[in-house]
Backbone as ProteinMPNN parsed JSONL, in Angstrom:
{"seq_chain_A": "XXXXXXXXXXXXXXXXXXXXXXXXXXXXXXXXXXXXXXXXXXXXXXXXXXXXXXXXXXXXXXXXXXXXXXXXXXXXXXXX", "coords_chain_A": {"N_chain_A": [[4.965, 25.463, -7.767], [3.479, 22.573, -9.846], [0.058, 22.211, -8.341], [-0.898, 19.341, -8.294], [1.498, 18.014, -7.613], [2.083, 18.844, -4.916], [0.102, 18.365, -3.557], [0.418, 15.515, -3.721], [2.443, 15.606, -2.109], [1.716, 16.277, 0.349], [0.683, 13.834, 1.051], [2.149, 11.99, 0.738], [3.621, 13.191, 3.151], [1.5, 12.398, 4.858], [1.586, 9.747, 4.708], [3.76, 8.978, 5.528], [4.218, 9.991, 8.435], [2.779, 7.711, 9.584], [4.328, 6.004, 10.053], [4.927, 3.981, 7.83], [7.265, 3.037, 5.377], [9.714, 5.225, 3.369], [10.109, 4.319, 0.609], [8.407, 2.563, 0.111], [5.894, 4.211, 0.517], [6.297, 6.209, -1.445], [5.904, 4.104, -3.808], [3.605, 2.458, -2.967], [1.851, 4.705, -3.615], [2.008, 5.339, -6.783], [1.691, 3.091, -7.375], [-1.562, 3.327, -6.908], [-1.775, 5.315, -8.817], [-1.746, 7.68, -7.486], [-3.89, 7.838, -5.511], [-4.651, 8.431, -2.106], [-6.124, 7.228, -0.478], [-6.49, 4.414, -1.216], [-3.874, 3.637, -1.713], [-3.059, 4.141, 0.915], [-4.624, 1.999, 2.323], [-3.219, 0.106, 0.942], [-0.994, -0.054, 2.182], [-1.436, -0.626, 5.148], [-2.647, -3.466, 4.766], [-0.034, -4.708, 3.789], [1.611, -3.969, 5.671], [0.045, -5.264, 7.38], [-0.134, -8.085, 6.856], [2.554, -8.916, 6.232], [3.664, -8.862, 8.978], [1.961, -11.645, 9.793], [3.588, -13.044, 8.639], [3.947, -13.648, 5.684], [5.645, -13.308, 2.713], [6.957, -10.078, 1.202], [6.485, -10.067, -1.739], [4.878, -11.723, -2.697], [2.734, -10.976, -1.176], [2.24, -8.19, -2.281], [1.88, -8.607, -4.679], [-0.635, -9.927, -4.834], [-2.214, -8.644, -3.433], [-2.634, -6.354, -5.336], [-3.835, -7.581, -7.277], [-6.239, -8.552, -5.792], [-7.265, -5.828, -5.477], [-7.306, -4.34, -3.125], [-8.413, -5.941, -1.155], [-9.292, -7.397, 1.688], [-10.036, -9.992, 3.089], [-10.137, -11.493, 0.726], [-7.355, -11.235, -0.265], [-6.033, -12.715, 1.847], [-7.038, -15.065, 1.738], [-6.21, -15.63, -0.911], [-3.274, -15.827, -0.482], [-2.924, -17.588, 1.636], [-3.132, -19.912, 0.374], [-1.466, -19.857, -1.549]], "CA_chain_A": [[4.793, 24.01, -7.918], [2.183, 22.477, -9.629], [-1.124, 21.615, -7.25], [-0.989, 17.987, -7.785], [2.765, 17.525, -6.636], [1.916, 19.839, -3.717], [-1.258, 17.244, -2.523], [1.221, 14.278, -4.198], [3.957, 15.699, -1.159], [1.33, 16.071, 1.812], [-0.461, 12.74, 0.782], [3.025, 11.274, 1.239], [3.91, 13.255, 4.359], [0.861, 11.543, 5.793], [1.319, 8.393, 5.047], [5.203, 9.006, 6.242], [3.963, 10.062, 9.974], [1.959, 7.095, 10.119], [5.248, 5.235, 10.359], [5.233, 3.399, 6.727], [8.949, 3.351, 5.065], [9.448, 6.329, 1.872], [10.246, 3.91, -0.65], [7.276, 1.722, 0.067], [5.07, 5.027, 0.585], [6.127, 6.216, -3.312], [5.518, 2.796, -4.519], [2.119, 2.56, -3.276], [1.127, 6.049, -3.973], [2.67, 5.468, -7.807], [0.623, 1.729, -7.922], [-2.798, 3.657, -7.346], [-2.699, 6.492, -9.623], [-1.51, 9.151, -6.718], [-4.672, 8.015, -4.521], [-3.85, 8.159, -0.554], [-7.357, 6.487, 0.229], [-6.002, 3.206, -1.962], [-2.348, 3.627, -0.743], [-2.746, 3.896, 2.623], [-5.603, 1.081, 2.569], [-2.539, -1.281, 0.25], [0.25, -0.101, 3.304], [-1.524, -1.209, 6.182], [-2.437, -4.233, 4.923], [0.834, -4.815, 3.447], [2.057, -4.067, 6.724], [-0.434, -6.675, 8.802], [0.293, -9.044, 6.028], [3.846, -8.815, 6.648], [3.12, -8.964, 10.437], [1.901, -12.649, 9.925], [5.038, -13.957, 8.171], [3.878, -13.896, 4.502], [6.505, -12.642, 1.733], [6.364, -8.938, 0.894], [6.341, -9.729, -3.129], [3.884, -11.932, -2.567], [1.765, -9.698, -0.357], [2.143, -7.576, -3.158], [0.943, -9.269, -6.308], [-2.282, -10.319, -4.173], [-3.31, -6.76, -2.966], [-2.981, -5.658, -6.367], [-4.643, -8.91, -7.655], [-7.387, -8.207, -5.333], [-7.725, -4.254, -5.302], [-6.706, -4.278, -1.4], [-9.93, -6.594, -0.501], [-8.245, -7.901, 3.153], [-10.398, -11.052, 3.129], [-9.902, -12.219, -0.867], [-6.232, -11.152, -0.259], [-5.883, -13.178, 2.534], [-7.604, -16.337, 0.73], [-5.353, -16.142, -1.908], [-2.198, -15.856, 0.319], [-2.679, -18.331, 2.271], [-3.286, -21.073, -0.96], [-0.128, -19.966, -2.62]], "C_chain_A": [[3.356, 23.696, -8.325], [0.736, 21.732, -8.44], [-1.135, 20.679, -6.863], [0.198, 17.472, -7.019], [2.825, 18.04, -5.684], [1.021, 18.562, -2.871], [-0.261, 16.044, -2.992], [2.054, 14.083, -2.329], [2.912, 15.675, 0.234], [0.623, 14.759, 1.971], [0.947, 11.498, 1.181], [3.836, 11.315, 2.68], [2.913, 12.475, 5.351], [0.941, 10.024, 5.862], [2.96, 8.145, 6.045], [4.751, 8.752, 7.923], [3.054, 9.015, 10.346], [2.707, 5.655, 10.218], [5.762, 4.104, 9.227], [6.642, 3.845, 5.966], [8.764, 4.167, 3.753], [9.134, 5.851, 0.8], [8.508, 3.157, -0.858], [5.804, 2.853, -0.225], [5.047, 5.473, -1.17], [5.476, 5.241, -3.769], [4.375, 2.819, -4.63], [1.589, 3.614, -4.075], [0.995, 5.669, -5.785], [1.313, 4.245, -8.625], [-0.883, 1.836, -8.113], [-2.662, 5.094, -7.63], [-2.708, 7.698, -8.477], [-2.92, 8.888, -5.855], [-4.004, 7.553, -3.192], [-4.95, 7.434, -0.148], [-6.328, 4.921, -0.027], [-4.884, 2.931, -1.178], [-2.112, 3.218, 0.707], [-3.717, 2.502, 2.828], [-4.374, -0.077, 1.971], [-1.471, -1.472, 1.469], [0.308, -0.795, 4.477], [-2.007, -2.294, 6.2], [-1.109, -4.562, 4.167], [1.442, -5.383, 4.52], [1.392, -5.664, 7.77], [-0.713, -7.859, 8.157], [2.013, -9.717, 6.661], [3.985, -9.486, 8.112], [2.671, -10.853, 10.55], [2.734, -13.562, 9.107], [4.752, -14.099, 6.411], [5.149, -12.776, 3.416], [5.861, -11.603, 0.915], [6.304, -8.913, -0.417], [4.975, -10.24, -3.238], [2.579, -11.51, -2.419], [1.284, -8.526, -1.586], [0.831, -7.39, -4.029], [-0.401, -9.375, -5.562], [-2.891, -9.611, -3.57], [-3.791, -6.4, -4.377], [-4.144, -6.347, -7.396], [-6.377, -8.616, -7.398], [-7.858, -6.804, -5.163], [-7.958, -4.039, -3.624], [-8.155, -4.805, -0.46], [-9.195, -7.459, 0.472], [-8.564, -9.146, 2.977], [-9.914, -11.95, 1.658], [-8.513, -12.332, -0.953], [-5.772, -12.462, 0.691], [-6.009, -14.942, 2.18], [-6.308, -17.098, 0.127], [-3.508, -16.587, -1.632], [-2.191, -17.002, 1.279], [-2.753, -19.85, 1.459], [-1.939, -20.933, -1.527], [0.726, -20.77, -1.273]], "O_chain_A": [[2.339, 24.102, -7.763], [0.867, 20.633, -7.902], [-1.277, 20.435, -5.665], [0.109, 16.718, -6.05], [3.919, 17.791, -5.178], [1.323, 18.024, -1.806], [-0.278, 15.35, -1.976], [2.197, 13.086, -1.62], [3.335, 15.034, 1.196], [-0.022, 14.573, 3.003], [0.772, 10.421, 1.752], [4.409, 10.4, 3.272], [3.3, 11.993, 6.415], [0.522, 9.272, 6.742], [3.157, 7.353, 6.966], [4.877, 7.691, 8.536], [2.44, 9.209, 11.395], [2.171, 4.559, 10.381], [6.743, 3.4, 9.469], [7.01, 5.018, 6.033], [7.796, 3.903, 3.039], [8.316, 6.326, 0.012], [7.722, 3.29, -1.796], [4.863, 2.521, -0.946], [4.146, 5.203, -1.965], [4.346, 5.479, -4.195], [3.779, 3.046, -5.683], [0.945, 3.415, -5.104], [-0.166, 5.708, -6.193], [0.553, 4.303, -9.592], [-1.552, 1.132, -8.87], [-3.212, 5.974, -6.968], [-3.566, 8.578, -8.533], [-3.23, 9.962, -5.34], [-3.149, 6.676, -3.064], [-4.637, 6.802, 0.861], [-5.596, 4.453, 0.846], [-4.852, 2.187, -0.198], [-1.405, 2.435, 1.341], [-3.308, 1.872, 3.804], [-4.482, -1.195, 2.473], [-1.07, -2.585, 1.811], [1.278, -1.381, 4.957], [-2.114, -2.741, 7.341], [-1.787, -5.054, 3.266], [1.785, -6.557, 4.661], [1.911, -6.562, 8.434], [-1.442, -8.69, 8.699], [2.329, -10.71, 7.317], [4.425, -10.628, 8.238], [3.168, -11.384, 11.543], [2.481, -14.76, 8.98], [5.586, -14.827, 5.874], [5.291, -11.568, 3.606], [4.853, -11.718, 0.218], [6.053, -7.77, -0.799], [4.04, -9.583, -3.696], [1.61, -11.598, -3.173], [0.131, -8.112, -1.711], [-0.229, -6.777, -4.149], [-1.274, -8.625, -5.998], [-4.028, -9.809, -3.144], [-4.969, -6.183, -4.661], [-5.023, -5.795, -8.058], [-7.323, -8.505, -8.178], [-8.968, -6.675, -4.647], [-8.971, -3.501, -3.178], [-8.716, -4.282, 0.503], [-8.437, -8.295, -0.018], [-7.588, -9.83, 2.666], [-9.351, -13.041, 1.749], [-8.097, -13.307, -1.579], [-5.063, -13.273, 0.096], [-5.15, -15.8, 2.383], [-5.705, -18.156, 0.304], [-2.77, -17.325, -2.286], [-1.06, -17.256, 1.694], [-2.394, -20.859, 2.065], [-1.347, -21.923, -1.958], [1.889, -21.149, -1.418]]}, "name": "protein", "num_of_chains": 1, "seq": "XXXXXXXXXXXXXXXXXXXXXXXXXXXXXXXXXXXXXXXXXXXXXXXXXXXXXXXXXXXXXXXXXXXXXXXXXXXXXXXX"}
């Protein structure tokens, strides 16, 4: 297997054991370019987005909007 789908598969087992759902774990991973720093930084706020009642497309567009900046995200989420 090549190297990168090897670190692709433990970069997703970690974000797995850290209780985030598969599909959502691909997704992110896929949205930054195979980084787990990015990913896991878009999941958990995703997640404590989610957590205060805002809509997960929403939540979305305005991570990606903002490059997963919690405060600017937050801004903009709470205006729409």
């Amino acid at each position: 297997l090549p190297l990168q789908f090897l670190s692709y598969l433990g970069a997703c087992d970690r974000l797995l054991k850290q209780g985030y759902e598969e599909g959502q774990v691909e997704e992110a991973m896929e949205m930054f370019q195979y980084s787990e720093k990015k990913a896991a930084e878009f999941l958990h706020l995703l997640a404590q987005f989610n957590d205060m009642g805002f809509q997960q497309n929403e939540i979305k567009e305005v991570l990606l909007l903002c490059e997963n900046q919690r405060e600017r995200a937050l801004e903009e989420l709470v205006m729409k």
